[in-house]
C-alpha positions as CSV (number, residue, x, y, z in Angstrom):
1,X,62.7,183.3,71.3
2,X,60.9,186.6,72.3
3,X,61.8,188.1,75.3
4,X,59.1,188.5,77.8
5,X,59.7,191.7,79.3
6,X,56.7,191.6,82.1
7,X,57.9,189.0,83.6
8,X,62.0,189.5,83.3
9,X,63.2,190.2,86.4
10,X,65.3,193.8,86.9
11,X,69.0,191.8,87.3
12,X,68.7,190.8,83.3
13,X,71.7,189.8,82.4
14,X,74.5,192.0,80.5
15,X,74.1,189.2,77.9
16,X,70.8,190.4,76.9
17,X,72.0,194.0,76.4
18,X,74.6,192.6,74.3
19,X,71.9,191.0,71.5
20,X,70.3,194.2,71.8
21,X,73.3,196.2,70.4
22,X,74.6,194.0,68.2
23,X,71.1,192.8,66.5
24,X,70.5,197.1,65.8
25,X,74.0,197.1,64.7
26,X,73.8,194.3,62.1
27,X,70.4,196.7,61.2
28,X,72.6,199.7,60.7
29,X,75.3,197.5,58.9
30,X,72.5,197.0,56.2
31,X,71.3,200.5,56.2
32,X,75.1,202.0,56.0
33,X,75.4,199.7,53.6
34,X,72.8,201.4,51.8
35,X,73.3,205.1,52.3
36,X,76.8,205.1,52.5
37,X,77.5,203.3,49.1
38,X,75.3,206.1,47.7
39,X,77.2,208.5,49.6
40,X,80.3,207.5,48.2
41,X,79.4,208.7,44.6
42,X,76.4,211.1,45.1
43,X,79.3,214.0,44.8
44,X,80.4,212.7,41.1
45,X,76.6,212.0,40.3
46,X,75.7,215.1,41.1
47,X,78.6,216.5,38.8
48,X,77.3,214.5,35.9
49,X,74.1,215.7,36.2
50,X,75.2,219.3,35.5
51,X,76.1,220.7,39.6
52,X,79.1,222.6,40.3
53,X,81.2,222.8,43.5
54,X,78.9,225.0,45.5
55,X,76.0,223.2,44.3
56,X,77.3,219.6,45.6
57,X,78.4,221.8,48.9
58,X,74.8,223.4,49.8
59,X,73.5,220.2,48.9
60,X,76.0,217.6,51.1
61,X,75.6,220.6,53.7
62,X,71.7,221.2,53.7
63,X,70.7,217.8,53.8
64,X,73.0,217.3,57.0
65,X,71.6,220.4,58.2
66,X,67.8,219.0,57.8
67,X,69.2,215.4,59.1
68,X,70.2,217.4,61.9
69,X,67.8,220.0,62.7
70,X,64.8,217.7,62.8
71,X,66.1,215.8,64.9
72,X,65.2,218.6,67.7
73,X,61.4,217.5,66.8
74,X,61.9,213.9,67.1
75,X,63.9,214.0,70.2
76,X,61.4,215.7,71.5
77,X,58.1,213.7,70.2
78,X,59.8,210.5,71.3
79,X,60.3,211.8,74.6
80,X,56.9,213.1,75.3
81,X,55.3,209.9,73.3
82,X,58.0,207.2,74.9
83,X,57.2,205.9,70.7
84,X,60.7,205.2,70.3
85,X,60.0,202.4,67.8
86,X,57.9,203.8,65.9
87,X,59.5,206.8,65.0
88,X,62.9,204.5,64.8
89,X,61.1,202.6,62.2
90,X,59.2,205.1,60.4
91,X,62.7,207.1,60.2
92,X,64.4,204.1,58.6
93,X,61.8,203.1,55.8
94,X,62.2,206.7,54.8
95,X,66.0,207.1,55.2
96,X,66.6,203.7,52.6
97,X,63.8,203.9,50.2
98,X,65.1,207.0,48.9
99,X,68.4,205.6,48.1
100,X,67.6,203.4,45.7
101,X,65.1,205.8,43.9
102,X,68.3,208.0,43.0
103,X,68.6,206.3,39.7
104,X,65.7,207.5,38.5
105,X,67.1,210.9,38.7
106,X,67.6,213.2,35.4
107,X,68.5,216.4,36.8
108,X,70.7,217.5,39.6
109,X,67.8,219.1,41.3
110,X,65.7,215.6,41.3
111,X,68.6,213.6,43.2
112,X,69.4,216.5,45.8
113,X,65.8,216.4,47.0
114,X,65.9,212.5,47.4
115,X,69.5,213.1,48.9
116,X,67.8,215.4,51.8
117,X,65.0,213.3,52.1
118,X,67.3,210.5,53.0
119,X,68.7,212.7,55.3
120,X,65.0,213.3,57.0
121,X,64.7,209.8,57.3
122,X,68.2,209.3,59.3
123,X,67.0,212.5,61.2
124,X,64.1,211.2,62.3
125,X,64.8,207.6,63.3
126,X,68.7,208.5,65.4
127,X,67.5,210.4,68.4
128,X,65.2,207.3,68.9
129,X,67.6,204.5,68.3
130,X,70.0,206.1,70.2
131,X,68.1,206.3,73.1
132,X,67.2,202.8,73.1
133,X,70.7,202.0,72.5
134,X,71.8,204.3,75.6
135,X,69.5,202.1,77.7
136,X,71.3,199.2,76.9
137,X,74.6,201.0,77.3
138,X,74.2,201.9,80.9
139,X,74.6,197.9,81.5
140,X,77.4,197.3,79.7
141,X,79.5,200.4,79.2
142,X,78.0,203.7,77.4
143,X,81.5,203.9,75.2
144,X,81.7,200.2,74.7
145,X,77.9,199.9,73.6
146,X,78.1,203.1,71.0
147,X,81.2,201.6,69.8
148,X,80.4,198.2,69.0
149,X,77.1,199.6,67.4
150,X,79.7,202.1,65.3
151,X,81.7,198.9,64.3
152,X,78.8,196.9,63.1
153,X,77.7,200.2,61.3
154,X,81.1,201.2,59.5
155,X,81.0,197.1,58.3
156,X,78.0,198.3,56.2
157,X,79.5,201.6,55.3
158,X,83.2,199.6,54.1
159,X,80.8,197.4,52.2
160,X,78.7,199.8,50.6
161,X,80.8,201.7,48.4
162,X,82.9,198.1,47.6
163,X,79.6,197.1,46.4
164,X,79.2,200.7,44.4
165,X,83.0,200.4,43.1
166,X,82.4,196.5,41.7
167,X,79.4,198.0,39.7
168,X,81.1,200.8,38.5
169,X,84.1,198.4,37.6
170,X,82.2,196.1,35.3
171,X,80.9,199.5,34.0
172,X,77.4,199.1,35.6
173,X,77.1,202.8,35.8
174,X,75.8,205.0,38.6
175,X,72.0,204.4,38.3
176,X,72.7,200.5,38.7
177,X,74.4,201.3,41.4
178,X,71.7,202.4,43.4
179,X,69.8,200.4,42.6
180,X,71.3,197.5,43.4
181,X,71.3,199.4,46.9
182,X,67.9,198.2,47.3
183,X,68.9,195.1,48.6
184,X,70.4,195.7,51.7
185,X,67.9,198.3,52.3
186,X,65.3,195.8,52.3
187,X,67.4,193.4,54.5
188,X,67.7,196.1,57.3
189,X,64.0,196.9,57.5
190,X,63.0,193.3,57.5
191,X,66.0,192.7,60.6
192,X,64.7,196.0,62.3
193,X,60.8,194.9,62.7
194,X,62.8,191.6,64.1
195,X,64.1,193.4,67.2
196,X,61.0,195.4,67.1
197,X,59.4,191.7,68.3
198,X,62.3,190.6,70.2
199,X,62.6,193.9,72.3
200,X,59.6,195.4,72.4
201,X,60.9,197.4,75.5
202,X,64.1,198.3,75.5
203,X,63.6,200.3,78.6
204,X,64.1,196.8,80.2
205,X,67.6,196.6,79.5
206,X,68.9,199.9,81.2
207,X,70.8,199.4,84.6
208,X,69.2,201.8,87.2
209,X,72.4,203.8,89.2
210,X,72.4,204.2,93.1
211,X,72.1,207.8,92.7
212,X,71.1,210.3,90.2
213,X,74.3,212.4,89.1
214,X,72.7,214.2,86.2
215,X,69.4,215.6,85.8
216,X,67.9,217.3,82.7
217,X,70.5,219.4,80.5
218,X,73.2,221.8,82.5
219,X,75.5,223.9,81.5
220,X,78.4,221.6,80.7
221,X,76.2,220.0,77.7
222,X,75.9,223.4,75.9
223,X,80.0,224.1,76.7
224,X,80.1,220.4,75.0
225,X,77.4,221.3,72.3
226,X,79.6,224.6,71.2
227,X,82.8,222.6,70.7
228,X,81.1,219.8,69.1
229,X,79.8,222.6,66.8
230,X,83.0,224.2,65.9
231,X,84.4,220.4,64.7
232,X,81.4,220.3,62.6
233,X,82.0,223.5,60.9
234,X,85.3,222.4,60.0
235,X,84.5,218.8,59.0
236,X,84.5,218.2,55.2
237,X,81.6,216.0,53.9
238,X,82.8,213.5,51.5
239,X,81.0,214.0,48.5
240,X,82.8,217.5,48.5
241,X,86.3,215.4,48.5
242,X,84.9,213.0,46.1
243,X,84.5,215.9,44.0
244,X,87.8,217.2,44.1
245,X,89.2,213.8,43.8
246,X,87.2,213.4,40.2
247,X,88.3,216.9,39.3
248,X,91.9,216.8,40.1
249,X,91.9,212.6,38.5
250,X,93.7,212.3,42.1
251,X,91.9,209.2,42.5
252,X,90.4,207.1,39.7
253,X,86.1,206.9,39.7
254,X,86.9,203.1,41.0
255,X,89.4,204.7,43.6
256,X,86.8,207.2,44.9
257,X,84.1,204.6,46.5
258,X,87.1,202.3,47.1
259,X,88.7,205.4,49.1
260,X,85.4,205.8,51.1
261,X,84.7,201.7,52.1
262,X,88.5,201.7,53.1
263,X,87.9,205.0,55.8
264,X,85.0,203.1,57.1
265,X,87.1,200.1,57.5
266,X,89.7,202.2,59.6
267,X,86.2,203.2,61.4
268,X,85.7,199.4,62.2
269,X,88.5,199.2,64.2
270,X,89.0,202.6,66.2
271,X,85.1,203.2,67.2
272,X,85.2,200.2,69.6
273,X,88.3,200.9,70.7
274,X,87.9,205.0,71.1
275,X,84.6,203.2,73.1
276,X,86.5,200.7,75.4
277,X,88.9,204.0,76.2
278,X,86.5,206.3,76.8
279,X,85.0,204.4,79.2
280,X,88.2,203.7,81.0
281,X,90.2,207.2,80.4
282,X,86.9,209.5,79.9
283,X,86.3,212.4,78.2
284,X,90.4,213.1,77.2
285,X,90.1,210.7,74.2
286,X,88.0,212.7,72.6
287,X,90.3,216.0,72.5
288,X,92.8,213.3,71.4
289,X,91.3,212.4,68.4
290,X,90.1,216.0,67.5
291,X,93.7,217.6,67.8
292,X,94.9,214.0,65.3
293,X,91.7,214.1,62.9
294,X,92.0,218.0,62.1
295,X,95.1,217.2,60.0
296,X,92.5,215.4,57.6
297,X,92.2,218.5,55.4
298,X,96.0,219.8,53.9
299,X,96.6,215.9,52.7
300,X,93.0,215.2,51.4
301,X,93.1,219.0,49.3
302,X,96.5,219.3,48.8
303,X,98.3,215.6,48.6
304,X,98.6,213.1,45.9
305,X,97.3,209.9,45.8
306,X,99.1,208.4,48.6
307,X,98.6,211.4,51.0
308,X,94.9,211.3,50.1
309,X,94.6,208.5,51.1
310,X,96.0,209.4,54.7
311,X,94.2,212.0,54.5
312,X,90.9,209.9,54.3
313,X,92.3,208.0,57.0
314,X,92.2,210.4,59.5
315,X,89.3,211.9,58.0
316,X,87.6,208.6,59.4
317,X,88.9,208.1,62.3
318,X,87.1,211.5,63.4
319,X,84.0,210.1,61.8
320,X,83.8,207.1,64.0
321,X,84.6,209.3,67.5
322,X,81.7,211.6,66.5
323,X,79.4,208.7,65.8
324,X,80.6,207.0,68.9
325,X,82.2,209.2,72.0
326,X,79.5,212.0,71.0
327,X,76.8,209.6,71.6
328,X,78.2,207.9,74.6
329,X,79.1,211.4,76.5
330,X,76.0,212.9,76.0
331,X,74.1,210.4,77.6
332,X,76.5,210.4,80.3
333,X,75.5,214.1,81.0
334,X,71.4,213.9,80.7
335,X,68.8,212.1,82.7
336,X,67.2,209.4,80.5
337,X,63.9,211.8,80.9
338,X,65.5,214.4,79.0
339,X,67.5,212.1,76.6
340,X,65.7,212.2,73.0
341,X,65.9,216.1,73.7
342,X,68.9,216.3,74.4
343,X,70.2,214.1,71.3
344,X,67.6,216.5,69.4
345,X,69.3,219.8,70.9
346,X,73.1,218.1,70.6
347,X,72.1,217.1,66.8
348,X,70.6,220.5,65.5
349,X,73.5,222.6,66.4
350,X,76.0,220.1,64.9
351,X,73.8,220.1,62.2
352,X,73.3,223.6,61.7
353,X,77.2,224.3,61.7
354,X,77.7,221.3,60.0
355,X,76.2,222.7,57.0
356,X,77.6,226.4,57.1
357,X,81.1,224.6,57.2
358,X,79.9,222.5,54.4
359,X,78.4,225.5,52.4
360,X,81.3,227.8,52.8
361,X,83.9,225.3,52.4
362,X,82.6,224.5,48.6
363,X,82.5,228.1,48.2
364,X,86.3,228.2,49.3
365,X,87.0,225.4,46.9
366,X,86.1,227.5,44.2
367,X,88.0,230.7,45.3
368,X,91.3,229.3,46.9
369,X,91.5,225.8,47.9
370,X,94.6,226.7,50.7
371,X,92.5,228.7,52.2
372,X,89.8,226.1,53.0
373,X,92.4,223.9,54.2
374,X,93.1,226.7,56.5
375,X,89.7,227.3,57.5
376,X,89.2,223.6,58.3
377,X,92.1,223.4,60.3
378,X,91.6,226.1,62.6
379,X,88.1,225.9,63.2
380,X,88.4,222.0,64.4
381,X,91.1,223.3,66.7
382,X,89.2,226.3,68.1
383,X,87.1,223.5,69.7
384,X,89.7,222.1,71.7
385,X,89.7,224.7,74.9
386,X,85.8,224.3,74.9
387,X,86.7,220.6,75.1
388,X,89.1,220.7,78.0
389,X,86.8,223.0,79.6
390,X,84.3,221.0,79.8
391,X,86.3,218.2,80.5
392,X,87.2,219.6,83.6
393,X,83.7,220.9,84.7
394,X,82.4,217.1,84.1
395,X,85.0,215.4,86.4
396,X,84.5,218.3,89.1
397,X,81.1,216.6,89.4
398,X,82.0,213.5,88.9
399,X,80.0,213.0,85.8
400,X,83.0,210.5,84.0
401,X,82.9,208.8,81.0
402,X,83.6,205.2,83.3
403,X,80.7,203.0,83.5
């Protein structure tokens, strides 16, 4: 039954929240679903169709770097338009069409630009959605709501690449594969215009607080921005490990998606929780997990099978805090006037370093792979005193991660 917002009184219950995050979660379970069963064989694919390591780097790294950077524009639009579903929906229908035109690709060149323009799509639609979602978080827990949403998200991206490795089992190849893809992709655009008529205004939903403690963006969201940056840098993109898993015959082409749903599995279960802890612990979870993830890179370059494996492990267990805590503490820090600009701001500097980590580190691949092991490690952990320093700057002012 559709939600009559005009008349709704301002006590709505926590319960309608709830369906809120869970019924855009079950949308992004479809679209990761989608994207992320691409993205678990768009490093190989690219291989095949004649790119080299660098190649599949600037590509994995540039498309983040768009999917991030123009996010700054939509953050902004949808703050000065209040068109939060319409850009959320216009983002999406570009974001999962392209996925499935990958296997019309015959040249490396042709499935890098539908690659980015997925990554446009994504860029355009998250500052949106995540608004919304952070309006629905301030009634039931900023950490909690992020992480649930994260959960319901990494069920699509487990089941993505399961759905990529049983094509490529029964040898299906990698153009059925994406194609196939176009499935979910329609499923999550028909759920999405669904909440679009459920909750036309999501606005509704978010709790108002006694008092203000936060207004616009201050200086411990730009301390925040730099160490988020840094993890970024140092943050390997998986179809850059998928790549050295093919080379190296470390894991099998089955293995590889296999390897990927079974990280977003692992993200299942720790996003929620990271969530529930954040909101009860506060900001310390998050230097927790960057100090345990950064050990990702020496096992995933340099292990065998079974230490890949690991190494994928905690690979995705930072995955899910950046997805989730990121999310949740930024819109603890900004005023919801300043909220799509900030998620702009937060996601074009992630972005940026994002991709001159990604760039350089396919560079290093081909040059000396200990040394981007190195370079991943200490980067991720340069981040950690920028962390703590804003840590303490945010619980001077009170500004905590509890709800």
């Amino acid at each position: 039954m559709k939600l009559n917002f005009k008349t709704i009184p301002a006590n709505i219950p926590k319960r309608a929240a709830y369906k809120f995050v869970i019924l855009i979660g079950i949308v992004s379970l479809f679209a990761d679903m989608t994207y992320e069963g691409a993205r678990s064989i768009t490093g190989p694919y690219l291989a095949i169709l004649g790119a080299n390591a660098a190649i599949v780097g600037f590509v994995a790294g540039f498309g983040e770097l768009i999917g991030y950077v123009l996010r700054l524009a939509s953050g902004y639009i949808a703050d000065r338009t209040g068109k939060y579903w319409t850009i959320t929906i216009i983002g999406y229908i570009l974001n999962l069409l392209a996925v499935p035109l990958l296997a019309l690709a015959g040249h490396w060149w042709e499935a890098a630009v539908l690659i980015i323009l997925e990554r446009m799509g994504r860029a355009i639609r998250v500052p949106s959605r995540d608004v919304m979602l952070s309006q629905a978080g301030q009634r039931i827990g900023l950490g909690w709501a992020f992480g649930l949403h994260e959960a319901l998200d990494q069920t699509g991206a487990m089941i993505g690449p399961l759905i990529v490795a049983t094509v490529l089992y029964f040898k299906g190849g990698y153009q059925h594969s994406f194609a196939i893809l176009l499935i979910p992709a329609l499923l999550a655009l028909s759920i999405l215009l669904l909440a679009r008529r459920l909750y036309p205004h999501p606005e509704k939903l978010e709790k108002k607080p006694e008092k203000l403690e936060v207004k616009g963006i201050t200086f411990p969201f730009w301390l925040y921005l730099a160490g988020a940056s840094l993890i970024a840098a140092g943050y390997a993109d998986f179809p850059l490990m998928a790549y050295h898993f093919q080379k190296t015959e470390v894991l099998s082409t089955v293995w590889i998606p296999a390897s990927y749903s079974i990280a977003m599995g692992v993200n299942i279960l720790t996003a929620p929780l990271f969530g529930h802890y954040y909101d009860k612990k506060g900001f310390f979870i998050l230097i927790f997990v960057t100090i345990i993830s950064s050990l990702f890179a020496p096992l995933v370059f340099l292990g065998d099978f079974k230490m890949a494996l690991m190494g994928i492990i905690l690979w995705s267990i930072g995955v899910g805090a950046h997805e989730s805590l990121m999310r949740a503490i930024v819109a603890n820090m900004v005023s919801i006037d300043k909220r799509g600009l900030a998620y702009g701001i937060f996601n074009t500097g992630y972005g940026i370093f994002w991709f001159l980590g990604s760039f350089l580190m396919g560079i290093l691949y081909d040059i000396s792979i200990p040394k981007l092991v190195i370079f991943s490690m200490v980067i991720q952990l340069l981040a950690v005193p920028l962390l703590w320093m804003v840590m303490l700057k945010i619980n001077q002012k009170g500004v905590r991660g509890k709800s």
